[in-house]
C-alpha positions as CSV (number, residue, x, y, z in Angstrom):
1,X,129.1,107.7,187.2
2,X,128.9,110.8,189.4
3,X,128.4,114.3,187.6
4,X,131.2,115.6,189.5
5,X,132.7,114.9,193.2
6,X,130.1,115.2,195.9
7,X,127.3,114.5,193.6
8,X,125.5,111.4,194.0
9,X,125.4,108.9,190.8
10,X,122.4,108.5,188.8
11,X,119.7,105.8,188.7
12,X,117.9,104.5,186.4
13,X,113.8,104.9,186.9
14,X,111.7,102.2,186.4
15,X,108.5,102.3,183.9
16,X,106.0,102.5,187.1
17,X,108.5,105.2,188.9
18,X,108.5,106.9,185.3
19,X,104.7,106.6,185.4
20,X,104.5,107.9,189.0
21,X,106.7,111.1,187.8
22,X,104.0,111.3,184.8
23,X,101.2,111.5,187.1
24,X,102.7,113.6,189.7
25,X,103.9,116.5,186.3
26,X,100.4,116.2,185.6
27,X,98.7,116.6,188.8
28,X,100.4,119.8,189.3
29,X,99.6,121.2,186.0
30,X,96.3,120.8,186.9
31,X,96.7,122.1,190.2
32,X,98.0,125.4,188.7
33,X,94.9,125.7,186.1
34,X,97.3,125.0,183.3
35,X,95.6,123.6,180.3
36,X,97.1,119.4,179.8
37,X,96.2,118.4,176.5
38,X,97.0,115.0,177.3
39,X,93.9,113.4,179.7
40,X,95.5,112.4,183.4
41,X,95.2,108.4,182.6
42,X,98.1,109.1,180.0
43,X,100.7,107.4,182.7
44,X,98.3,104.7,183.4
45,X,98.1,104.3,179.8
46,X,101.9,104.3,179.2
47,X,102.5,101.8,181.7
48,X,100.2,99.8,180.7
49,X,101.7,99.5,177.2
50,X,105.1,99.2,178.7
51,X,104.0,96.0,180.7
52,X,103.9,97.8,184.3
């Protein structure tokens, strides 16, 4: 269902496009000399688990 008129309705993400958003939050992080205390393999760790 739509938020409101003109808005486009939701999708659900799958666990490998949920891992792909991981990496890419990550990547920038780094990028931007923020400190990730998670390593970067955490998505490919997650998906992993989650069977993708």
């Amino acid at each position: 269902m739509p938020f409101a008129e003109g808005y486009a309705t939701p999708l659900a993400l799958s666990v490998a496009e949920i891992a792909d958003a991981v990496r890419g939050f990550a990547a920038a992080a780094r990028r931007a000399r923020v400190s990730v205390p998670a390593p970067p393999a955490l998505a490919d760790s997650i998906a992993s688990e989650m069977g993708a």
